[in-house]
C-alpha positions in Angstrom: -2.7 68.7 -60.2 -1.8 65.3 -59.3 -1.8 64.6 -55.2 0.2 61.6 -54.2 -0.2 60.3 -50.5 1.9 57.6 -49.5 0.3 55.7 -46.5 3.0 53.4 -44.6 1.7 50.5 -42.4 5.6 49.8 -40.6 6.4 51.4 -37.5 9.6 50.8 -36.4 9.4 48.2 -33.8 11.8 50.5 -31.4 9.5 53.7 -31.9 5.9 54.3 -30.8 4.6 57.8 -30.1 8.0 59.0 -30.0 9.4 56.5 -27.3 11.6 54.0 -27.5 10.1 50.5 -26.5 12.4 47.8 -25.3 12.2 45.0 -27.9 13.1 41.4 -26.6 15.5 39.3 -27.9 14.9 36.1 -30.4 13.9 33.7 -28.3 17.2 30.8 -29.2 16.0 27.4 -29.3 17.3 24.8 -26.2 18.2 28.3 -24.4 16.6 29.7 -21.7 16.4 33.2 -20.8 17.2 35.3 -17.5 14.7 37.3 -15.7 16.8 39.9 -15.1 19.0 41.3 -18.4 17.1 39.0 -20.4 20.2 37.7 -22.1 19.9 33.6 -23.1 22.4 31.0 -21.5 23.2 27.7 -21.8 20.2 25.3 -20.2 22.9 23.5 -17.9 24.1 27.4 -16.5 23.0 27.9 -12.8 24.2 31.8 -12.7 23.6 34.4 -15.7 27.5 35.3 -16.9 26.0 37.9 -19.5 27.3 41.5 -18.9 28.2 40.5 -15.2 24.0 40.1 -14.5 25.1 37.1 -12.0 21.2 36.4 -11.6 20.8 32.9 -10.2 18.0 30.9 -12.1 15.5 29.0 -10.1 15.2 25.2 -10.2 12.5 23.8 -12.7 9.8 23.3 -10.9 7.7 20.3 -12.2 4.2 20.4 -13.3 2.6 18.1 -11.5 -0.7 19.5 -12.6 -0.1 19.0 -16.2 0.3 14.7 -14.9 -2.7 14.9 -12.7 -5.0 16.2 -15.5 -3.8 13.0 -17.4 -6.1 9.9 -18.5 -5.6 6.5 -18.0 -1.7 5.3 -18.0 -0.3 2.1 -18.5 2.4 0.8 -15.8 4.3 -1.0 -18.4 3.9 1.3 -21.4 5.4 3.9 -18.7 8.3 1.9 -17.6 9.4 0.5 -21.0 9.6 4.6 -21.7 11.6 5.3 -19.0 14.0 2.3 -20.2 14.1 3.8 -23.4 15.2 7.0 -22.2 18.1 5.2 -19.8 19.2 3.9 -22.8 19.2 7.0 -24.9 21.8 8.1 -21.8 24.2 5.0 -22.5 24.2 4.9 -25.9 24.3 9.0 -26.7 26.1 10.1 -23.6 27.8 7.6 -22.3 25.2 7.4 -18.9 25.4 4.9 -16.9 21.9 4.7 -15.3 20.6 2.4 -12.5 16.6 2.5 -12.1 15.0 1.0 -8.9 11.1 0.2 -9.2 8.9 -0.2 -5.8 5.4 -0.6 -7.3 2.4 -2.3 -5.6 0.4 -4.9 -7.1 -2.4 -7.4 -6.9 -0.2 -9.6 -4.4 1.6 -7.3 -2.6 4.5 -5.1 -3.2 8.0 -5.7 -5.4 11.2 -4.3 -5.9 13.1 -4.4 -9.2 15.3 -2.8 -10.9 16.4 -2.3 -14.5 20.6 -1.5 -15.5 21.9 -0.3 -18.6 24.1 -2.5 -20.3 27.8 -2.8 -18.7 28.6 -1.2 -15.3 25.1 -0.5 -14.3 23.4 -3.7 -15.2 26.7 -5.5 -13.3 25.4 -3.3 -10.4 22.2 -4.8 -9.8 23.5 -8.3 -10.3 21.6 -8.2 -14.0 23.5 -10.0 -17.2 22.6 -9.8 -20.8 18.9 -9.2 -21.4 18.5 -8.0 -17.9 18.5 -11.6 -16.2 19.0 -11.7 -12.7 21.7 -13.4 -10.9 21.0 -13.2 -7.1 24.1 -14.0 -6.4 25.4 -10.2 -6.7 23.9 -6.9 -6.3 21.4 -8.1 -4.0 22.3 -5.4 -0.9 21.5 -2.4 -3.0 17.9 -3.7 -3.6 17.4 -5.2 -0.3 18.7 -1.6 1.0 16.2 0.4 -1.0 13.4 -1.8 -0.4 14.2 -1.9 3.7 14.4 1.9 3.4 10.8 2.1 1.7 9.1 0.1 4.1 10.8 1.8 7.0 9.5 5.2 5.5 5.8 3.8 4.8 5.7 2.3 8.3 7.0 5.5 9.7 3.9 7.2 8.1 1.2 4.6 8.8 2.2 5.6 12.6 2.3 9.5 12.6 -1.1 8.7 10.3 -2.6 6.1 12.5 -1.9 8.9 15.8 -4.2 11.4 14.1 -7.2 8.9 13.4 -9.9 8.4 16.4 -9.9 5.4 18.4 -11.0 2.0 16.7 -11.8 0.2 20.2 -14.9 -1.4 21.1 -17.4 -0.6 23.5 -18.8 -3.5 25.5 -22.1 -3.8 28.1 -19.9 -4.0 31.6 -23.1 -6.9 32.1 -21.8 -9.2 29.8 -18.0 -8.8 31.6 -15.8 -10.7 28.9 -12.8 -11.8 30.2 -10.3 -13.4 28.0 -7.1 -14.9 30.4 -3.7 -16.0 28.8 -4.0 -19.1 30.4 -7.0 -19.7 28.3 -5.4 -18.7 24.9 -3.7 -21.7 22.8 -0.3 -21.0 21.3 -0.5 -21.7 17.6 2.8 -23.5 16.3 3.0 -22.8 12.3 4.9 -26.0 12.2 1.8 -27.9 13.1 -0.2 -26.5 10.4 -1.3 -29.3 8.3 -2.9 -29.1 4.7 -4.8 -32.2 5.0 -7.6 -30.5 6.7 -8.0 -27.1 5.0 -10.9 -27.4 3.6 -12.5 -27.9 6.5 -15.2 -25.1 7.0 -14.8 -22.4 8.9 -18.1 -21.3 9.9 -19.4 -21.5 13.7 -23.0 -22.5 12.0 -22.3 -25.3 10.4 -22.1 -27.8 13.3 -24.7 -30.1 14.3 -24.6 -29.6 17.9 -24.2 -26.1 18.4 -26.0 -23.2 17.1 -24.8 -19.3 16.7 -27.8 -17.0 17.2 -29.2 -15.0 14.1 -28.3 -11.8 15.1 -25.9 -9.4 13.8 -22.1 -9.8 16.0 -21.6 -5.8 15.6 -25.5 -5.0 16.6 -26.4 -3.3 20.1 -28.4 -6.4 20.6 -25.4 -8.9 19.9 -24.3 -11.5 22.4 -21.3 -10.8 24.4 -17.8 -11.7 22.9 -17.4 -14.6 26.0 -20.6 -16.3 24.8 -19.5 -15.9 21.3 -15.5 -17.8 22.3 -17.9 -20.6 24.4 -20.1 -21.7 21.5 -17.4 -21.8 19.1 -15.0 -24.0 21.4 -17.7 -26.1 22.1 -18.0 -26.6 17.9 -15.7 -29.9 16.7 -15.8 -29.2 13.5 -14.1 -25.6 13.6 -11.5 -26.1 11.2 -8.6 -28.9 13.2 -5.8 -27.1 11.4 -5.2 -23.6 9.6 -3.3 -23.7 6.3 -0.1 -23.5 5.7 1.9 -21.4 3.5 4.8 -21.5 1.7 5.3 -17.6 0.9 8.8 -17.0 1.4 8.4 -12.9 1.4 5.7 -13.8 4.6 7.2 -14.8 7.8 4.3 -15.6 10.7 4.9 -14.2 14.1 4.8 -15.5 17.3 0.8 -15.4 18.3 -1.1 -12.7 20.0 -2.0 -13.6 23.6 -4.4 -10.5 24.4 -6.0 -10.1 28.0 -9.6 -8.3 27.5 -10.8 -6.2 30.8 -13.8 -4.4 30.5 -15.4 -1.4 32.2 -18.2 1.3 32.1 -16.5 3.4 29.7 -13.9 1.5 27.5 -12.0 -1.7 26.9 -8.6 -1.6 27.9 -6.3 -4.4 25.8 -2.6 -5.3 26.9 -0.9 -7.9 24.3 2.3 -9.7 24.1 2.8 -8.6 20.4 1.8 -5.7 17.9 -0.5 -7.9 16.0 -2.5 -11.0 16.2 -1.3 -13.9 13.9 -4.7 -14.5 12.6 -7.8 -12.5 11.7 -11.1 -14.2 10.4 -13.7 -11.5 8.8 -17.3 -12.7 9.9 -20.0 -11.5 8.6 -23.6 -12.6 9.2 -22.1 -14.7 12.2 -19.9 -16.8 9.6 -16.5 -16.7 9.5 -15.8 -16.1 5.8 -11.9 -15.5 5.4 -8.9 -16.1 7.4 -5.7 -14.0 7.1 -2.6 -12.0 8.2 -3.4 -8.6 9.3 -1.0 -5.8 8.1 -2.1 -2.9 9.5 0.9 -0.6 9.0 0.0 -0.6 5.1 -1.6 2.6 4.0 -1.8 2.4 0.3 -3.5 -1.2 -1.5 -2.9 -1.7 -5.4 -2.4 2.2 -5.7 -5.0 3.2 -4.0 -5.2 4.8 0.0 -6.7 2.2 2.2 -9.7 4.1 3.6 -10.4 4.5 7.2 -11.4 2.1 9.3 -9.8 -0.8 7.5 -6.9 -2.5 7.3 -5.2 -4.6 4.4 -5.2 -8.4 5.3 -3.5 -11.1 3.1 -6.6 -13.5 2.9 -5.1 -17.4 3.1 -8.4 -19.3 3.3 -12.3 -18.7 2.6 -15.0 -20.6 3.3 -16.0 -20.2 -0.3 -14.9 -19.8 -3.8 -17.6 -16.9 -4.4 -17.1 -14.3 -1.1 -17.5 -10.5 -2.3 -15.3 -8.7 -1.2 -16.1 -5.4 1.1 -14.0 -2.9 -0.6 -12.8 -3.0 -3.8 -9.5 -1.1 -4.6 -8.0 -1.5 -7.8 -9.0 -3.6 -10.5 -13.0 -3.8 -9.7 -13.3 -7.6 -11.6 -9.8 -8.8 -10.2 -10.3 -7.5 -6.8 -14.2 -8.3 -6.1 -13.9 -11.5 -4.8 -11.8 -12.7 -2.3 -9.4 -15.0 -2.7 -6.5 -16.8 -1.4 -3.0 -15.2 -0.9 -4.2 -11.9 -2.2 -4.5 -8.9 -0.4 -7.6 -7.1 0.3 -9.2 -4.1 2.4 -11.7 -5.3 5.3 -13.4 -3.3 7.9 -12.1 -3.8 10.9 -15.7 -3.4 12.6 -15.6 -7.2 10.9 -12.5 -8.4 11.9 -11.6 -11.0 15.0 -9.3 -12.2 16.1 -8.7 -16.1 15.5 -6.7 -18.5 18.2 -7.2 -22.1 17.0 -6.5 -24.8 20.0 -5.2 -27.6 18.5 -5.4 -30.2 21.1 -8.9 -28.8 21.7 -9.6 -28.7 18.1 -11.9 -25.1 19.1 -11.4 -21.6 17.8 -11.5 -18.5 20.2 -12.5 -15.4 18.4 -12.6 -11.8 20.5 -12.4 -8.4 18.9 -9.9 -7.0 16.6 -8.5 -4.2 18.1 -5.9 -2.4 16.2 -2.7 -1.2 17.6 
């Protein structure tokens, strides 16, 4: 006798050991699916409307993780992309799409912007093939930039609260006083470009002499016999250069009164910041520029502590390394004029060129 078993591999999908086992639902392409009845809406719907469910769906969060796990990026590959995709929104959908662009680079910050064609682009004051014409939608960039530098200089101060003290300590012996009477008032509209090469450090005259050691060492002389020998050099650089930055505008000069104690140096100043800064290093002055201390972030990257960007607008030579790097390592190791750059403010001094005098007057940076 012939025994015929027939062996069966499908199981219903609904049945397993005699219980029924909730099966989901196809999973619909461009739908997404709620939590609760597990029902598919719409990708625009806020509220589940299946079967009365009513569940609410969260926002989409972003993944931030998946961007920081990323390599390399290019700025521009990434903004022609996001042009692209404003202009998927006009042509498809009918978008009109205005895109603002605050990015940092190797000489300082800029706004732009980018319009689709038509009502947007009119907007921002851009014609055909984005050109700009000045002449019209100028407030709505000047409003957004004024707004981001309000918020980054509203965070350099709650950040520059939390970080210790930068002030110097002096020896009580050496009593440095610095009075306002002393301290020239240096008129930008005096500034002449006939003299800037002139050099601009205390050891290169013949007459006086800066001694060897280190400004910042325990051993180094006091910050008054520092300001005599340099007023007493001639050839201190007779007038600073000028610049014709338009997006800079120089304030009036820092007229700081230095009064020493036993424990700390207390500093009183007519303004927030000095006008001028030289960075020394091995008792040369090897860079003159505009401190901007409320700056937190340099060419994408955080400023670290205990430095401060400065917009370098003279060196004493072509091949100066620079101290930190941020950014591009070959662009940015070097410093060089009009380009901003991280220096320690252990190196920094203030610089208060006499003009009458032709003498320089360096004492401490202290930063505010």
């Amino acid at each position: 006798m012939n025994v015929f078993v027939y062996l069966s591999s499908s199981v219903d999908s609904t049945q397993a050991n005699g219980q029924q086992v909730p099966t989901l639902p196809q999973r619909k392409r461009g739908m997404k699916m709620c939590n609760d009845c597990k029902q598919f809406c719409p990708p625009a719907s806020k509220i589940c409307k299946h079967d009365g469910c009513g569940a609410k769906f969260p926002p989409k969060a972003f993944n931030w993780e998946k961007i920081d796990k990323m390599g390399e990026t290019n700025p521009t590959h990434q903004r022609e992309y996001l042009e692209k995709r404003a202009n998927i929104l006009y042509k498809k959908h009918q978008w009109q799409v205005v895109v603002l662009y605050y990015h940092p680079h190797a000489r300082g910050d800029t706004v732009e912007g980018y319009g689709t064609p038509g009502i947007a682009a009119k907007f921002l004051g851009l014609g055909e093939g984005q050109d700009k014409n000045r002449c019209v939608g100028k407030r709505a960039k000047d409003l957004f930039e004024k707004f981001v530098d309000n918020e980054m200089e509203a965070e350099s101060a709650s950040t520059s609260s939390r970080l210790p003290s930068d002030n110097p300590t002096v020896d009580p012996s050496d009593n440095p006083t610095v009075n306002p009477s002393d301290n020239s008032t240096v008129d930008p509209s005096d500034n002449s470009t006939d003299n800037a090469s002139a050099s601009l450090s205390p050891t290169t005259s013949s007459t006086t002499t800066t001694p060897s050691t280190d400004l910042l060492s325990s051993r180094a002389p006091s910050t008054s016999s520092i300001i005599n020998q340099i007023s007493a050099t001639p050839s201190i650089m007779s007038s600073l250069p000028s610049t014709t930055d338009s997006s800079f505008s120089v304030i009036s000069p820092n007229i700081t009164t230095i009064t020493t104690t036993k424990s700390n140096v207390s500093v009183s100043s007519s303004s927030s910041q000095p006008v001028h800064v030289a960075y020394v290093e091995d008792n040369n002055v090897k860079a003159i520029g505009f401190p901007l201390a409320s700056r937190t972030m340099l060419h994408g990257k955080a400023i670290p502590e205990g430095s401060i960007c400065v917009q370098v607008i003279h060196t004493s030579a072509a091949d100066i390394p620079a101290p930190i790097v941020l950014g591009h390592e070959e662009e940015n190791a070097v410093l060089k004029n009009n380009m901003f750059f991280a220096l320690p403010i252990n190196n920094l001094f203030n610089y208060l060129y006499n003009k009458s005098t032709n003498s320089v007057k360096l004492s401490h940076y202290v930063r505010v």
